[in-house]
N, C-alpha and C positions, 0 to 999 in steps of 0.2 A: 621696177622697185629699186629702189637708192641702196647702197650699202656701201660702210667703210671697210669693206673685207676685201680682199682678192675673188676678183668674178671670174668666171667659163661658165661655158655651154650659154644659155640665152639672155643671160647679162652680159655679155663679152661681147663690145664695138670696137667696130676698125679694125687696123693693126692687119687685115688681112695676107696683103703682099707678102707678110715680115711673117707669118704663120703658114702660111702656104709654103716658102722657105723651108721655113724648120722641119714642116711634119714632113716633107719632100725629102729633105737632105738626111733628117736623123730615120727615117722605118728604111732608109737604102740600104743596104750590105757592101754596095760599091764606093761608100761615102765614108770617109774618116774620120773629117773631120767637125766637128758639134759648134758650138756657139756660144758667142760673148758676150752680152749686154753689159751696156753701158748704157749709165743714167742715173741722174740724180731721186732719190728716195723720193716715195709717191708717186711714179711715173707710171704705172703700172707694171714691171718688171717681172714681178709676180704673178700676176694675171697672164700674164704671157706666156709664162711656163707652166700654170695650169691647166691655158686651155692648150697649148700645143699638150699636156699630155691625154685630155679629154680626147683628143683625137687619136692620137698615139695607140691608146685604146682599142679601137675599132679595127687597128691591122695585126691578123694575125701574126705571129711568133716574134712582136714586138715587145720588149717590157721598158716599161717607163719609172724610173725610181725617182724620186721627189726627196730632198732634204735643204732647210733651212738652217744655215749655220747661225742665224739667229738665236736660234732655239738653244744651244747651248745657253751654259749657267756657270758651269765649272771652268769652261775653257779650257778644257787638258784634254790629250789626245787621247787618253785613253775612251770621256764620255763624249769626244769625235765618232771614232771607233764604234762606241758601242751603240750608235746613233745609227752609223753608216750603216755596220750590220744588220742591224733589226728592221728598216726600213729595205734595205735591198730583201731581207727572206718573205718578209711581210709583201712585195709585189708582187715574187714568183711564188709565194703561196695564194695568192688573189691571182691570179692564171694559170692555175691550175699547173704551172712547173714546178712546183716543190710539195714533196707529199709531206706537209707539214701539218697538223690535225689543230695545234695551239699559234696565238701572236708570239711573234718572234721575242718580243720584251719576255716573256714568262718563262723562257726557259734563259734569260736572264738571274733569274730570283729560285730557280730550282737546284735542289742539291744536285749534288754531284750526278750521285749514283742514278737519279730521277732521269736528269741533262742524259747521260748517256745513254738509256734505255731508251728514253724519245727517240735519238737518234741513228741507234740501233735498229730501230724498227721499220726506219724509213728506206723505202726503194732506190737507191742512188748509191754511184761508185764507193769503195773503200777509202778511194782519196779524196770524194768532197767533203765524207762524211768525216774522216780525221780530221781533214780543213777547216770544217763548223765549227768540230769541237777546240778547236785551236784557237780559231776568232773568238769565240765568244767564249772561250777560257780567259783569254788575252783582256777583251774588254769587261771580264769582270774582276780587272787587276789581280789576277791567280795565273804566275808565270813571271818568265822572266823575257824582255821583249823592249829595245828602245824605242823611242816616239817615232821616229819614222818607219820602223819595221811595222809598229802599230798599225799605225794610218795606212801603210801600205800594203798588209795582208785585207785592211776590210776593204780597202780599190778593189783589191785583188779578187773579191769576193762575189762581183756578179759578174765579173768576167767569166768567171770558173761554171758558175750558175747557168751562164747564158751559152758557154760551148757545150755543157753538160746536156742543155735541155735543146738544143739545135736552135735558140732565140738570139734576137739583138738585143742587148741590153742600153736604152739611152737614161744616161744620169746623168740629172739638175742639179746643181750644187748652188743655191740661190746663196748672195752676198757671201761666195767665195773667199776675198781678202780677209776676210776672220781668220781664215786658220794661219796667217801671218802671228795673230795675238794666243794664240797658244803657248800655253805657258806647263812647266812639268817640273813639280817643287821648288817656285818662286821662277825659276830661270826661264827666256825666252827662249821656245824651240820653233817655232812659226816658219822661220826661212828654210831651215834644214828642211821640212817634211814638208813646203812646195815642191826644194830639189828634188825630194827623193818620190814625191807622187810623179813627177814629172820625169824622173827617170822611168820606172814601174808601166808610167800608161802609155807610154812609144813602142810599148813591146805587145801590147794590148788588140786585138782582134774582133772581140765580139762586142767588144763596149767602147762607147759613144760618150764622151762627157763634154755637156754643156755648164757654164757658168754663167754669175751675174755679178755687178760690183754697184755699188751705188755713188763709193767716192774713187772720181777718178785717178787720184795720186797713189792711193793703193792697188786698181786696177795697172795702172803703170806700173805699179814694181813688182808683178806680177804675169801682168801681160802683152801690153801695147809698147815699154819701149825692150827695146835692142837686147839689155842684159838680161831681162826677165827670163824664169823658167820656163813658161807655158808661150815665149812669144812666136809667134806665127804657129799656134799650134790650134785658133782660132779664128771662126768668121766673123771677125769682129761688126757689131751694129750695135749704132747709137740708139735711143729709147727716150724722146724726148715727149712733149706734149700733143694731145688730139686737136686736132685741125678744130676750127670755128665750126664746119661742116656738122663735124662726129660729135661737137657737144651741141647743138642745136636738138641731133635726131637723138642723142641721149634724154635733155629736158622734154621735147616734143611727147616720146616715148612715155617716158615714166610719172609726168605731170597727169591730170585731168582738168587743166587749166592752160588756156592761151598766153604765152611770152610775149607781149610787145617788142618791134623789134629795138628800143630801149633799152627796154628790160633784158633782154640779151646782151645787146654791146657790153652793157654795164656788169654783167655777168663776166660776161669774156674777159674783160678788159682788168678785172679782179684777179679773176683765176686762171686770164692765160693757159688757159685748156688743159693744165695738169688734174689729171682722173681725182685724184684724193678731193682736190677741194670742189671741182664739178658736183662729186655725189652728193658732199655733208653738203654746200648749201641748195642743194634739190633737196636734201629731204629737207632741208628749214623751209622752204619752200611748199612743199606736198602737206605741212600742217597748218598751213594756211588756209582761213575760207576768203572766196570772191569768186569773181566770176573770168577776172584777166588778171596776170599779173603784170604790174608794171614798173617802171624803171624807179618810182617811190619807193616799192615794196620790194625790190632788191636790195635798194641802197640800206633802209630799215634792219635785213636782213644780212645782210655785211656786217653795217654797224654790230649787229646784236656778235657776230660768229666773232671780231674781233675780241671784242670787250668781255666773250662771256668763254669760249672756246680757245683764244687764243692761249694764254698764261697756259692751260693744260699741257697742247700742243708745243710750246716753244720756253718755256719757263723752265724748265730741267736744262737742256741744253746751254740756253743765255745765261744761267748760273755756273755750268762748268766752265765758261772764258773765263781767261784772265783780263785783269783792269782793262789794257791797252787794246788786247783785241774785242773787247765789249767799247770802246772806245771808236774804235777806226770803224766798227759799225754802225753805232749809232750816228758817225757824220755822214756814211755812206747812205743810210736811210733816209736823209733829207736831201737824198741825188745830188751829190758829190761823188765825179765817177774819176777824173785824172788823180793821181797818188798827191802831184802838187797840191792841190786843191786840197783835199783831203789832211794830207798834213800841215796844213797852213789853220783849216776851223779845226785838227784835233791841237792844234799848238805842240806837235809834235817835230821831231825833224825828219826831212822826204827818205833817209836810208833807213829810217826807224819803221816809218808808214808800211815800207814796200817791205822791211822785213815781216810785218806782222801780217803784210797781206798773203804771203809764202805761206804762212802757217794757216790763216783763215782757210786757203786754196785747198791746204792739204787733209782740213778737214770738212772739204765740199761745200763750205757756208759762202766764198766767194768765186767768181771766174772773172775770165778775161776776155770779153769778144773777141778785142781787136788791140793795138800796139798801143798804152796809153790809156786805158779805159778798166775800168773794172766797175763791178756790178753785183749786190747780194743775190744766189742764185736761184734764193727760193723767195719769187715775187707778192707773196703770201705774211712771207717773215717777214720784208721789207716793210708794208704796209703796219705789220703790228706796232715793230721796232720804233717807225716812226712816230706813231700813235701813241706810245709806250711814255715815251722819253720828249714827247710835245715839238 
């Protein structure tokens, strides 16, 4: 079955090597240190950390906690916080380590006097249980508490959980470099409350944290160069596209219909093996009737996901560039890779080109293979852009 969601358990291909890792290195007690992905959006990054926690699962006095800094709205530490919190009691209440009766959100929303009689009543030390009430006083902004103390009592929080209850506790913090854009009454506090998680989790025992980033200049100022707080503090791995292999037995798998091997290349050769667009066009494909599919009804079926999927996909973004770097894209889309080149059909000039590609890089829309080259990174965009703008 095709789906644009994050997959595990029997929708989840490949990737094994790189999951055998994880589940290996994060359920050890003898292992410190968690993991890095890096990878451009759509790769499956996600999927990765579901189904490493689908297994996760399976070993005893292991807890696996799951958060999407995505999901934030507000962007302030405090509904970091109260994200963090609620999802950590929410897992060691699903394994049966937290005698917790309700979801962690509702004693969000309870009065006072409610809040503490819930947890009053529960089996656990005098100090994790002031500690709850502390958290989750904190993130219901009732208290006094700066952004990093914030963010770094709910860290603190299944650590405490996870010595309390004799468990490891491994936490996913998917697309991580969010909490860089935290913000607390207009003012940026983002970089303080990396330092200060990263002070906090060096001292940390029972808990495992892994991360993801999807653009790399944020992950650098984070993690991969030299100045970063968190650097060397993970196993960093790349996260890039499924081998020609793993989308063949993907299509094979989930079609009821024969690929020409055509009809594949042409496939490939579109989608370059990134998961996102492999599924959406298999299922444009799967509503198809015949009896083979072939390299016509691919191309058919391209055409239509540009023309009719694209704008959805890429239309919000391409309107937040400004002129110039909507500009240096659309020459780059008609494969124009050296900056010369490039600034010569934008009729720009080559320090202008290269400055604006600095900025495209830093918001993951371009990279650099090699010395002298650059390349839109998402080979999907590329085809639209060109398409787009003739």
């Amino acid at each position: 079955m095709f789906t644009l969601r994050p997959v595990c358990g029997e929708g989840f291909l490949d990737r094994e090597e790189l999951l055998g890792e994880l589940v290996e290195t994060l359920s050890s007690p003898a292992q410190r240190m968690g993991f890095a992905l890096v990878g451009p959006r759509r790769m499956g990054k996600t999927s990765i950390f579901l189904e490493t926690i689908r297994r996760l699962k399976e070993i005893p006095r292991v807890v696996p906690v799951y958060l999407s800094l995505w999901e934030l709205v507000e962007g302030t530490p405090e509904e970091l916080s109260r994200h963090l919190a609620t999802a950590t009691m929410d897992a060691f209440r699903e394994e049966g380590l937290l005698p917790l009766k309700v979801q962690a959100r509702n004693l969000l929303k309870a009065p006072l006097e409610l809040l503490r009689d819930i947890l009053g009543g529960m089996r656990i030390s005098l100090k994790l249980r002031e500690e709850l009430e502390l958290v989750l006083m904190l993130a219901r902004g009732q208290g006094q508490a700066g952004p990093g103390e914030l963010v770094s009592r709910a860290l603190a929080l299944p650590e405490m959980l996870a010595r309390e209850s004799g468990a490891r506790c491994a936490l996913f913090l998917d697309e991580f470099p969010t909490v860089l854009e935290l913000r607390q009454g207009g003012k940026p506090v983002g970089e303080g409350i990396v330092r200060r998680l990263r002070t906090e989790y060096e001292t940390m025992e029972n808990l495992v944290l892994s991360i993801s980033g999807s653009v790399r200049s944020t992950m650098e100022a984070v993690v991969l160069r030299p100045a970063a707080a968190f650097w060397r503090q993970f196993v960093v791995r790349e996260v890039g596209p499924l081998p020609k292999e793993a989308v063949e037995k993907l299509l094979t798998r989930n079609l009821d219909r024969a690929l020409t091997p055509e009809a594949l290349s042409r496939l490939w050769d579109f989608t370059q093996g990134i998961p996102f667009y492999v599924q959406f066009i298999g299922r444009q494909l799967s509503r198809r009737q015949g009896r083979t599919i072939t390299g016509a009804e691919v191309e058919k079926a391209l055409a239509e996901f540009l023309a009719e999927e694209g704008e959805a996909l890429f239309q919000e973004q391409w309107q937040g560039l400004s002129a110039k770097e909507r500009k240096v894209l659309q020459v780059m889309s008609h494969g124009y890779t050296a900056p010369t080149a490039i600034a010569r059909e934008a009729n720009e000039s080559p320090n202008t080109v290269s400055q604006y590609l600095q900025y495209l890089k830093g918001k993951g829309l371009v990279e650099r293979p090699q010395p002298g080259e650059w390349r839109i990174s998402d080979p999907v965009f590329a085809k639209w852009l060109s398409l787009r703008t003739g």
